[in-house]
N, C-alpha and C positions, 0 to 999 in steps of 0.2 A: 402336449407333454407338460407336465408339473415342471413349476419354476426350481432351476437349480440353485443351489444353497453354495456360495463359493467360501461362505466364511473366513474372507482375508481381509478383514480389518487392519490386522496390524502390517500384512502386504501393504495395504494402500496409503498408510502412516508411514511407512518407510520408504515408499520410492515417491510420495508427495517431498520428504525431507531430502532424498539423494537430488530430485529432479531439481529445488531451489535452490540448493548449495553449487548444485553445477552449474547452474544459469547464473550464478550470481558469480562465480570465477570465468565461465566462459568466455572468452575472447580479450582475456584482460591476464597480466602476469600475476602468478599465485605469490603473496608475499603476507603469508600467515601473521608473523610477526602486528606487522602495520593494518592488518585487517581486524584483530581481535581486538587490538587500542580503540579502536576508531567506533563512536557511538552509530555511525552512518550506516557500517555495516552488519550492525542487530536487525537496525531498522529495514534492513534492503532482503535480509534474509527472512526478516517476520512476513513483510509483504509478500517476498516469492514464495514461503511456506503456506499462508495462506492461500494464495492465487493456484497452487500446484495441486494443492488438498482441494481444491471448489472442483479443480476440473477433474482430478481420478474422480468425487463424489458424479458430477455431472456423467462421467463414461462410464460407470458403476451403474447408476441410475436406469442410464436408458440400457444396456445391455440387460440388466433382469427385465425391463419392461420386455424388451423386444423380444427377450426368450421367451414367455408366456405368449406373446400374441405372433410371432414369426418366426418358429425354433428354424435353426441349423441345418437339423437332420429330415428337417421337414421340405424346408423351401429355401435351400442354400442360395440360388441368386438374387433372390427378391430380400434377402437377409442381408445380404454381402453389402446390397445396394442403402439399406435402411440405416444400418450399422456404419457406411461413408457418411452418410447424413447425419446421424445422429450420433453418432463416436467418434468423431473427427473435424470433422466442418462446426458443429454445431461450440464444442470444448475450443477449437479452433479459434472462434470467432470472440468468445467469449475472453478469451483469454487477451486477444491484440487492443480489444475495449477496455479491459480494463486495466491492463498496462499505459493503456493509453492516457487515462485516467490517473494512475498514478504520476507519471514523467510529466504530464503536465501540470500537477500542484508542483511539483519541484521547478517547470520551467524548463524542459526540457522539451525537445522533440523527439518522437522516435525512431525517427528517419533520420537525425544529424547523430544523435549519440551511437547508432550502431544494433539498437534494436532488432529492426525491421528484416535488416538484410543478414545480421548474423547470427541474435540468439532465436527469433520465429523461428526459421526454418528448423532449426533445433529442437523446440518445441512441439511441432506440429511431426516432428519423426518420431519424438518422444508417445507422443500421444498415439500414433500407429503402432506403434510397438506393445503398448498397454491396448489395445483393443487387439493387438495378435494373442496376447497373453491371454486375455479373456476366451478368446476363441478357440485356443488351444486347453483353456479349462474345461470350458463347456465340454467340448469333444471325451474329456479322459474322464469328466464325472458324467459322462452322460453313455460310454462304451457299453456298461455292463447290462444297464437297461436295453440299453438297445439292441444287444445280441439276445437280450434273453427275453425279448419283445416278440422276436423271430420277424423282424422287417427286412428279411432278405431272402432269396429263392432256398431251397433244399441244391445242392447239386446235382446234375440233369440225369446223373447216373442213379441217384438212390428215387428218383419220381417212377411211379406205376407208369405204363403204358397207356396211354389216356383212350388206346383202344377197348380196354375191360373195366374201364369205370362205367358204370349202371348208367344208363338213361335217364330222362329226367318227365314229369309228364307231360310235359310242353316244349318244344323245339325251343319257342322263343319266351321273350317276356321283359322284363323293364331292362334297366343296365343302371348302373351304381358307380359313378362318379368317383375317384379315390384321390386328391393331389397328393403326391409323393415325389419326392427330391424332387421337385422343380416338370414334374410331368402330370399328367392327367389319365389318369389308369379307368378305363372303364371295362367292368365288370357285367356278365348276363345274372342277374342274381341267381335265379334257378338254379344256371346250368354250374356257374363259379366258386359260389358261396359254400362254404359250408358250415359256418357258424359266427354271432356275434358275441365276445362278452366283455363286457365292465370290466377294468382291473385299477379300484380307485375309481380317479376322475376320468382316466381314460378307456375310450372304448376301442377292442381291436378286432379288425374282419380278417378270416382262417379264409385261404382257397383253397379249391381242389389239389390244385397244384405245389401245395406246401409251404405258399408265403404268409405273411402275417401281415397286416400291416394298421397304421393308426388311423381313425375314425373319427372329425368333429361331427358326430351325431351323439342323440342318447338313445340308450335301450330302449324306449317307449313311443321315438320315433320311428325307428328301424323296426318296431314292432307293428307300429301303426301302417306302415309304408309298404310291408312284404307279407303281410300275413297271407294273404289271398295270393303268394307264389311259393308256397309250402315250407314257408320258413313261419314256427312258431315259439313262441318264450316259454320255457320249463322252469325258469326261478326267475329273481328278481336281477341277474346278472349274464345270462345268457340266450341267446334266441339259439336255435339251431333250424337246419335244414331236413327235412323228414329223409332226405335221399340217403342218410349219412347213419340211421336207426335201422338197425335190424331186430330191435325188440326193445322192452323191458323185464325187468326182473321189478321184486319187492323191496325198497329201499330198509337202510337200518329203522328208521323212523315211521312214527305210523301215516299212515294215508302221503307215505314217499315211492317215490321210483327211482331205478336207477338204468340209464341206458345201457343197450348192448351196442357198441358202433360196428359198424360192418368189416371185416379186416382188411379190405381195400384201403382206409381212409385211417387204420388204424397208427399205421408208420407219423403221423402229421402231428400225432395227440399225445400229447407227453404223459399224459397221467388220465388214460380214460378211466377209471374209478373214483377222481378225483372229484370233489364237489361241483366243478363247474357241469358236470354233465348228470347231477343229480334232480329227479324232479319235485319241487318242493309240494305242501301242501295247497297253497293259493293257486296251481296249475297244475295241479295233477286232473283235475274233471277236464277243462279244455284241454288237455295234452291227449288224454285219450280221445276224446271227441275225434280231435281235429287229425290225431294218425290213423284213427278208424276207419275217417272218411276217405283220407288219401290214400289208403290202401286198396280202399271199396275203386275207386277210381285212376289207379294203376293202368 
């Protein structure tokens, strides 16, 4: 999945400044008056301003990291677990060093003055809180892609009868590895698949069965890897499965084609006229080759 864009700059400028200001009155009487006289208390608010701002940057930081390398909607436990470690523990630690750091240029301890035991835990809830926010981001800017990604079944009621979908020419053949939410989805490519395509950086595999889901492969692997199980590539964005062509026509374009798909498979394909199912010129010779021969050997 593409890194998501939270654009809350000025979110994390404003609860870096709420979080100091509360930590700096926390567990002490509020007496406004005698705290704005008093040079001490710039100085304790500058320090928690900055200290508060390093760690939203620090929890900022690693949650875009980990959205590119361990989305959400991908690998929710192994996420949950990285995001403890590195949005928590890690802000966490960070934060009791270098407080620690600071009370003791002034001579303090942070265990006698009240630190440890009463603004931390404080702290460290704060910082849960700001990585629930994150995770409650991610999910609502990431909703719309992903319904309209189609990474979730069809309802069982609008699926064909998996008794009248066509045969395939081989009983068996490889199986296709998929990890989703936290599972291992293996797939018969032949009998499963019914198409691969590009959308961006991301690649998505279409089943029989109407689900969609995400792909860390490329086009050129998945072309390299299936070709020889009657899955071939019509452009530079999609492979498809020969089971799923019930012909061509003459594309608008010259030396183009455009699929006919079979109307079994057709309920799954939001836009079969759509370019993904066009064949371009760079595959139009191997495209017919290669359905010529799989037809010859039906």
């Amino acid at each position: 999945m593409e890194t998501v864009s939270y654009n809350n700059t000025k979110v994390r400028i404003v609860s870096a400044a709420i979080g100091s200001i509360y930590i700096v009155f926390h567990g002490i009487p509020v007496d406004l008056i005698r705290a704005f006289s008093s040079p001490g208390f710039y100085l304790a608010v500058a320090v928690s301003f900055a200290i508060s701002f390093l760690l939203v940057s620090i929890v900022h930081g690693f949650t875009v990291w980990l959205d590119r390398r361990c989305p959400w909607r991908e690998r929710p436990f192994e996420r949950g677990g990285l995001q403890l470690i590195f949005g928590v523990m890690v802000p966490a630690i960070v934060d009791l060093l270098l407080v620690s750091v600071y009370f003791e240029a002034l001579g303090q301890s942070i265990v006698e003055n009240g630190f440890l035991l009463i603004d931390f835990p404080v702290i460290i809830c704060l910082i849960i809180f700001l990585n629930l926010y994150y995770l409650i981001h991610y999910l609502l800017l990431t909703e719309r892609e992903f319904m309209k990604s189609g990474s979730y079944s069809i309802p069982e009621a609008d699926r064909p009868d998996e008794s009248s979908l066509p045969a395939t020419a081989t009983g068996s053949g490889p199986t296709f590895n998929i990890h989703y939410n936290g599972q291992h989805l293996f797939f018969n490519v032949a009998n499963d698949i019914l198409f691969f395509h590009r959308e961006g950086k991301m690649v998505k595999g279409m089943t029989v069965h109407g689900a969609q889901y995400p792909i860390r492969e490329t086009i050129s692997n998945l072309e390299k890897r299936f070709l020889s199980e009657g899955l071939f590539r019509i452009n530079r964005s999609t492979i498809i499965n020969y089971r799923m062509v019930e012909g061509y026509v003459a594309g608008t374009k010259r030396d183009t084609a455009k699929l006919i798909i079979k109307p079994i498979y057709l309920p799954y394909i939001q836009d079969p006229n759509g370019p993904i199912f066009h064949v371009t010129k760079d595959f139009l010779a191997s495209f017919r080759s290669a359905l010529e021969e799989l037809s010859f050997n039906r």
